[in-house]
N, C-alpha and C positions, 0 to 999 in steps of 0.2 A: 309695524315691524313684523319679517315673517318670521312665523313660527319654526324654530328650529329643532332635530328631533335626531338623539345619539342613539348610531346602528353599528354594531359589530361590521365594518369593510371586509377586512382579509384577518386569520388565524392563521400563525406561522408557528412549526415545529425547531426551535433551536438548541440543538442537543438533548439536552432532555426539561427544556422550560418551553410552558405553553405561551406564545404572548399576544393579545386579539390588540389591534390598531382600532383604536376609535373615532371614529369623523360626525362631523356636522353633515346629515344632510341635507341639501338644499335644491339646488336645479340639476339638471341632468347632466349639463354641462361641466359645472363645477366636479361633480362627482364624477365625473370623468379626469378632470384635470389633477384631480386627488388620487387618483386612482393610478393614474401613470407617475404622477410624484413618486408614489409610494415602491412605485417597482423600480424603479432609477434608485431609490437610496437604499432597498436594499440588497440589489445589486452592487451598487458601490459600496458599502457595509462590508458584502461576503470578498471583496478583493483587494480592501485596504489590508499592507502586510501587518500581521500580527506578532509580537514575539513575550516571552518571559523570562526574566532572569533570577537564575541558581547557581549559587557558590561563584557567583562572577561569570559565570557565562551565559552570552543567551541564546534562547530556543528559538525557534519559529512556529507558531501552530496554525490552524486552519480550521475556518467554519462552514460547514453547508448547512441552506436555510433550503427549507421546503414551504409552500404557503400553499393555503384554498381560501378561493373567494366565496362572501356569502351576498347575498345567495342565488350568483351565477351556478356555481354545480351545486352546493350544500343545502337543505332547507331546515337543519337544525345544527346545533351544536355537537350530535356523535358524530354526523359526515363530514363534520368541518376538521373534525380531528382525526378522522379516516384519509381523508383527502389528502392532509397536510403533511401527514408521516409516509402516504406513497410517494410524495413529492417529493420530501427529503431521501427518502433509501433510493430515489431514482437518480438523484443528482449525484448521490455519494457512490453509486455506481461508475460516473464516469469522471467524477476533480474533486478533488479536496475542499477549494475553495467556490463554488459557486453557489446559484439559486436559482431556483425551480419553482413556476408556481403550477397547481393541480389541473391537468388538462384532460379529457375522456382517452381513453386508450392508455393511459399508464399502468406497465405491468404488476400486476397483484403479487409477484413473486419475489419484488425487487429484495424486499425484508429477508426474504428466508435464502434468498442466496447471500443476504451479509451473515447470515447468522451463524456459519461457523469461522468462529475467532481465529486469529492466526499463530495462536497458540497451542487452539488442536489441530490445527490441520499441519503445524509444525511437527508436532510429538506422534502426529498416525500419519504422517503422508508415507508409504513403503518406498522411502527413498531418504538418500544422504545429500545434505545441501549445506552452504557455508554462504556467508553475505559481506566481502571485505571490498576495502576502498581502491575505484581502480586506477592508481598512481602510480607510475613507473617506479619512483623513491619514496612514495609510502605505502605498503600494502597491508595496510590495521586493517585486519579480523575484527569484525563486529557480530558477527553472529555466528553458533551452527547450531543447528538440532540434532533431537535427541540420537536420530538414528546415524547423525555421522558421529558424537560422541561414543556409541556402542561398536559400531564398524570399527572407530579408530583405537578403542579401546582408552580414552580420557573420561577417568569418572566422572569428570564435569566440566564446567566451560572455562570454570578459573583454572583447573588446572592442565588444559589446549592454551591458553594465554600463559601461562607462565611459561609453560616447556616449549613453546613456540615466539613468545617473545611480539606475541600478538599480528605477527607477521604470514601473509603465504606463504612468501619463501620458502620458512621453514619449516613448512609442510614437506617439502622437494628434496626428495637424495641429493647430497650436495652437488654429487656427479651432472644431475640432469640439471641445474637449479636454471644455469643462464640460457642451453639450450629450449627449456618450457616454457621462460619468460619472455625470449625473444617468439619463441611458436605464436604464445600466445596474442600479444603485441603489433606482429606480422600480420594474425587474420583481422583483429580489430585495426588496424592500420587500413588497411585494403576494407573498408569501407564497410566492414562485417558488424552486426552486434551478436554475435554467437561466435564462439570458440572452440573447438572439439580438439582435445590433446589428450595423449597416453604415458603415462611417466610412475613413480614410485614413491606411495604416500607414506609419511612420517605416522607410528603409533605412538601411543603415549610408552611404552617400553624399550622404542629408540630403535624396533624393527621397521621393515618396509613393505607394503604392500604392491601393488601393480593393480591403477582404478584405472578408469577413465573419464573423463573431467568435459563435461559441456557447462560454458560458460556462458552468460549473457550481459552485456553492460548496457547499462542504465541509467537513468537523469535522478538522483534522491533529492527531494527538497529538503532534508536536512542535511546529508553527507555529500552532497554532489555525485559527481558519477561513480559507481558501485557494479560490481560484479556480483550476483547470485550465481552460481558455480551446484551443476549436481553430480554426485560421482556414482560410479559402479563397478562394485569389485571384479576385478576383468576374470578373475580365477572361478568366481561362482557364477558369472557369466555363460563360462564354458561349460561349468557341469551342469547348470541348468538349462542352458539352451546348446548341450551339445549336437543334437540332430542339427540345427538348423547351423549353424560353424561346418559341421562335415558336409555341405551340399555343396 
């Protein structure tokens, strides 16, 4: 009978658990045919839909796996866990859901460009942005930050949703409302994902401003398609780049 003899194969990074596959080794061959099993299931693993349910409804989520093999690149256990997490930050760079396993040339930086959260790059990016659903008959408000709650002057988010009724709309003088919905409509009709319109934004004090609004529509795997919308007050526009308006 031959001798059989367990070796760590491949170490994969999934979210934040480590988990090493163990195989029999035996002939080159087999281990080869092991070896491709193993990247087919967890390929199929990271693209079966996933979902959870809360208060009755349910989510969707998504896993990316990153793997290194031992010991094609790795010859100990720190580079297997080095390998395995550039793998993963490189995958989750470009889908949600896929897998990655560790190949020469994967960028070293992929980590530190995830690394800031989109909750500070929401509260410091110098700009006013909002993220609502893009539906001709439902336009739910899902998001804005902090710096269009300050512009528009609503202490906070619940209270943009109440006095807005969770809607774009009524962000819009009522004057403008159907003229800015069809603008905008018009351009994403004609086969645009970007919007650019000039109209008169609602404050939380029931005055109005004059921004200007580029919009961009988009595929949400949770919300469907979605509008990120960024604005800029056309007034402070002018006095800060008044030179370049008088040329």
């Amino acid at each position: 009978m031959k001798k059989q003899t367990l070796v760590p194969l491949i170490t994969f990074l999934l979210g934040i658990c480590l988990v090493s596959l163990i195989v029999y080794k035996t002939d080159t061959h087999e281990k080869e045919q092991r070896h491709i099993t193993a990247q087919l299931q967890l390929q199929k693993f990271t693209k079966l839909p996933k979902s959870f349910s809360y208060h009755g409804k349910e989510h969707a989520f998504y896993i990316s796996l990153g793997y290194a093999e031992y010991p094609t690149f790795a010859s100990n256990r720190s580079q297997l866990m080095r390998y395995a997490d550039a793998a993963l930050y490189e995958i989750k760079l470009h889908e949600k859901n896929g897998c990655m396993v560790y190949r020469e040339g994967l960028r070293s930086g992929a980590r530190k460009q995830l690394g800031f959260a989109f909750k500070d790059i929401s509260e410091h990016l110098p700009g006013a942005f909002i993220i609502y659903r893009a539906d001709k008959e439902d336009d739910e408000l899902f998001f804005a930050n902090d710096e269009f709650l300050h512009m528009s002057g609503y202490k906070d988010i619940d209270e943009l949703f109440r006095l807005t009724e969770k809607s774009f709309r009524n962000l819009i003088r009522e004057d403008e409302q159907q003229q800015i919905e069809s603008s905008i409509w018009e351009q994403i009709d004609n086969g645009n994902e970007n919007d650019y319109i000039h109209f008169h934004l609602r404050k939380a004090d029931g005055t109005y401003f004059s921004v200007l609004d580029h919009g961009r529509i988009v595929e949400s795997p949770q919300y469907g398609k979605v509008f990120y919308v960024l604005f800029m007050d056309w007034e402070d526009m002018h006095i800060r780049y008044n030179d370049k308006f008088a040329r």
